[in-house]
N, C-alpha and C positions, 0 to 999 in steps of 0.2 A: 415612464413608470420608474419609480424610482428604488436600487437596489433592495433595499430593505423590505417592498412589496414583492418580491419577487425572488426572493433567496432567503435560506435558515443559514445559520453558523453550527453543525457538528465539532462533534467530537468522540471518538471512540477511540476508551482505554480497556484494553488487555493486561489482566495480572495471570500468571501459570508460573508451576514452581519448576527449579533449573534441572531440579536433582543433579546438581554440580557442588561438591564440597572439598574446600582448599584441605590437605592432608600436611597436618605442620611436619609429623615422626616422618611419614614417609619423605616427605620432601629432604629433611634430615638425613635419611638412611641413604638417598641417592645423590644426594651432596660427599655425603663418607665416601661411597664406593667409588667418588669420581673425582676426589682427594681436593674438594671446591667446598666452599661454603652455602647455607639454603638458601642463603642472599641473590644468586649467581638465576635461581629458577625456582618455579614453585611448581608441586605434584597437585592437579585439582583432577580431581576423580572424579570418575560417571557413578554415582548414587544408585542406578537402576541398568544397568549397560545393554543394549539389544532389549530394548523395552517397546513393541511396539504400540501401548495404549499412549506414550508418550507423543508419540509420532503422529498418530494419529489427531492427537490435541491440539499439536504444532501446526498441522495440517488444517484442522477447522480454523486456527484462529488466524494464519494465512490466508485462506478463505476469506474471510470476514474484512482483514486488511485489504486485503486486493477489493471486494465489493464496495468499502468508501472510496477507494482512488479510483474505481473505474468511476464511479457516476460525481465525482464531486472537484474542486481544483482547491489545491490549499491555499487558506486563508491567516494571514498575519504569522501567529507563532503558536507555539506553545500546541504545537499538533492540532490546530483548528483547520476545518476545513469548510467549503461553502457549495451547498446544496439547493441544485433552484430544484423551488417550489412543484413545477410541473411534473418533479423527479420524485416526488416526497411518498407518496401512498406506493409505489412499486419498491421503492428505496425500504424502506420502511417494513414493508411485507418480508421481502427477502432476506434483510438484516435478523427478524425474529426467527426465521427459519434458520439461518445458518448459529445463532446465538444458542436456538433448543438443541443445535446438532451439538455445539461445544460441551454445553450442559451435558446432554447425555453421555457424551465420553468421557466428560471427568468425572460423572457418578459411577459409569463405570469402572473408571481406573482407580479409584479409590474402594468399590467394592473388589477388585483382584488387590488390592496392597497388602495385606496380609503375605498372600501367593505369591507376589513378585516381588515382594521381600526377602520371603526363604530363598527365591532365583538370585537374587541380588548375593545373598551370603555367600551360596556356592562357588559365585562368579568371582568375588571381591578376595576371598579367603582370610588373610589375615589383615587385610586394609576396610575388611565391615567392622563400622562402630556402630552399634547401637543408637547411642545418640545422635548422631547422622542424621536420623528420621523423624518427619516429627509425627505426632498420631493422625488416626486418619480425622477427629475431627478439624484439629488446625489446617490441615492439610487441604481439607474440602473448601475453607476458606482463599488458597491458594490461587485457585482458578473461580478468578471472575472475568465477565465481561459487561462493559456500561458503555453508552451510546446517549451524549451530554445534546440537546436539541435549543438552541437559541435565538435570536433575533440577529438582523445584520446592526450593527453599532447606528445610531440615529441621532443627528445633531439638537432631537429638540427634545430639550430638558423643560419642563414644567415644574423649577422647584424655587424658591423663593433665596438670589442670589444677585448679588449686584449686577446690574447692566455689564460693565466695562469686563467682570469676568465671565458672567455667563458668555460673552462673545466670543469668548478667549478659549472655553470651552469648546464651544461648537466648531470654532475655529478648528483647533486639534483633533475634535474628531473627524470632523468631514476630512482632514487631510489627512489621517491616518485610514480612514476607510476607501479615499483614494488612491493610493499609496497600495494598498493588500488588492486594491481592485485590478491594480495594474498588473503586481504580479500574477495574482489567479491567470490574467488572461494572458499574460507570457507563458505561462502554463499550458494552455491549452493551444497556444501556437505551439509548443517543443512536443505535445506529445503527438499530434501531427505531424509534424516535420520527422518526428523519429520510429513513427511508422513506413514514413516512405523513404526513409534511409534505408531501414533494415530491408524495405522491399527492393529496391534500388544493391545493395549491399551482396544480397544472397543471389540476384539474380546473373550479377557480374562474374561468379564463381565458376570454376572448373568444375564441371559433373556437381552442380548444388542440391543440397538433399531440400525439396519442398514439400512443405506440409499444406494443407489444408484452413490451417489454423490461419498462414500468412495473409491470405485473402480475408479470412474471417475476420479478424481483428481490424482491418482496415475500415471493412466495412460496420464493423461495431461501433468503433471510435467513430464514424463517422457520422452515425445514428446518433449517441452520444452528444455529441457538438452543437449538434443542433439547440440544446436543451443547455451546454455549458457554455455559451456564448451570451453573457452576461452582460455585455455591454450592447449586444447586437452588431459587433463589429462586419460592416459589409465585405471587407476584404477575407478577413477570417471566413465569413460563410460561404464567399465565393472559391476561396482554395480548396473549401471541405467538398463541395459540388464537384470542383474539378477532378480532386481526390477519391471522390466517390464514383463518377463515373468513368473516368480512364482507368484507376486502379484495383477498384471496387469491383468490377463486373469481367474481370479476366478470368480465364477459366485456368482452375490450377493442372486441367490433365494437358490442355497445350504447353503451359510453362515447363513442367517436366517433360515434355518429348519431344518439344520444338524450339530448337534454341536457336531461329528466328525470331519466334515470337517472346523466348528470354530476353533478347537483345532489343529487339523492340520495345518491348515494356520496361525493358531498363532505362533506355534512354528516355520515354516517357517520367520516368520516376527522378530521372535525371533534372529534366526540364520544368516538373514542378518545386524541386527541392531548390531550384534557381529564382524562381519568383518568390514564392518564400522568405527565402533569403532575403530578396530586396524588402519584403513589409517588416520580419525581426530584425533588419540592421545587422 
C-alpha cells in the first residue's frame, strides 16, 4: 500500500499573545544608573506578571502540541507532520477537545482583562503604559488555534504537460517524499531508543526517584508504534515487542524497592539500546 493510502500530512499552528513588551525609557533609565549605554541590554517587561489565566493557556496549547508529537512523526519542514490514517478519528476527537479547552480559557481571560489589567497597574507602577494593551477585541484575535489536514505528496499529476518534464516532476516528488519518509522513521527509531535510555539512565542511579509515569510511557510509545511504523519496518516492530515486553511489563513497585531487579532491568535496557544501535548506525 502505498504511503499516501495510508497517512495524512498535519499541521497545527498556535498563535497566543506574549504580553511581553520591550520598555525603550526603562531600558534607558537602567543604562544611566549603570553608567552603559541601552545598546549594552534591553528591559522587556511582563505586561500581566503572576497572571495565571496566561498559564493556564500556555498549559492547553502545550497540551495540544504534545498530543500531535505523541501520535504523529515529523514530516519534511515547515512544522508538517504525518498522521497514519488508522490514528485519524481518535487523533481528531481529542484534538477538538483540547482545542474547545484552549478556546474556553482565552474567553475567559479576556473576560477578566479588564480586572487583570488594573492587577497589572498596581504591579507595574510607573512602567504601565497604557498603550501596552491592546483591546479586548484585537486581543481575542490573539489566541487562535488551526489544525491544516492534507494528503501525502503523490507523483501522479494529471495535467496537460510535456512528457520530458512531467517525469522530472514526479521524479522530484517521489524523492522528496522518500527523503521525509526516512526521516519520519529515524524518528520513530530515536523516540524509542530514548525511552529506554532514560529507563536504562534513572535506573543506574543512586537511591533514583521513580515514577510510574516511566513504565507508562514505554508502554504508550509502544502502543503507538505500532500505528507509526509507516514503512512496516520489521526490525523497527521487532524492537518495539522486545521493548514492550521486557520493559513494558516491570512492575514499578519492585524497581523502587529491589535494586536487584533495578540492576537487572537495567542491564536489560542496557542490552536492547545495543541492538538498536546496530539497526540506526
Amino acid at each position: 500500500m502505498k504511503l499516501s493510502d495510508r497517512a495524512l500530512i498535519v499541521k497545527l499552528t498556535i498563535s497566543q499573545w506574549s504580553a511581553r513588551k520591550y520598555d525603550k525609557r526603562a531600558s534607558e533609565q537602567v543604562a544611566a544608573a549603570n553608567g552603559t549605554t541601552a545598546e549594552v541590554g534591553r528591559y522587556n517587561k511582563l505586561l500581566l506578571p503572576m497572571n495565571d489565566g496566561l498559564k493556564q493557556i500556555m498549559a492547553a496549547s502545550n497540551a495540544l502540541r504534545k498530543h500531535v508529537y505523541d501520535n504523529t512523526l515529523p514530516w519534511a519542514h515547515d512544522g508538517q507532520f504525518i498522521l497514519p490514517t488508522t490514528r485519524y478519528l481518535g487523533f481528531v476527537d481529542k484534538y477538538r477537545t483540547l482545542k474547545s479547552e484552549f478556546d474556553s480559557l482565552a474567553s475567559q481571560f479576556i473576560a477578566d482583562y479588564a480586572r487583570v489589567k488594573d492587577s497589572a497597574k498596581q504591579s507595574l507602577g510607573s512602567l504601565y503604559n497604557e498603550a501596552d494593551y491592546p483591546d479586548a477585541a484585537t486581543l481575542r484575535e490573539k489566541f487562535k488555534v488551526d489544525l491544516e489536514l492534507g494528503p501525502v505528496p503523490s507523483n501522479d499529476f494529471r495535467v496537460n504537460i510535456a512528457d520530458d518534464e512531467l517525469t522530472r516532476i514526479q521524479q522530484d516528488v517521489t524523492s522528496r517524499v522518500e527523503a521525509a519518509q526516512t526521516q519520519a522513521m529515524k524518528a520513530a527509531w530515536s523516540r524509542l531508543y530514548e525511552r529506554v535510555e532514560h529507563m536504562s539512565t534513572m535506573l543506574t542511579k543512586d537511591n533514583p526517584r521513580i515514577h510510574d509515569s516511566m513504565v507508562e510511557h514505554i508502554r504508550d510509545l509502544c502502543g503507538t508504534l505500532t500505528d507509526l511504523n509507516l514503512t512496516d519496518d520489521p526490525n523497527l516492530e521487532a524492537m518495539r515487542q522486545e521493548v514492550e515486553r521486557s520493559l513494558g511489563t516491570v512492575s514499578v513497585t519492585d524497581l523502587r524497592n529491589d535494586k536487584t531487579a533495578r540492576a537487572e532491568t537495567a542491564e536489560t535496557a542496557a542490552n536492547i539500546m545495543a541492538k538498536m544501535g546496530a539497526f540506526m548506525g
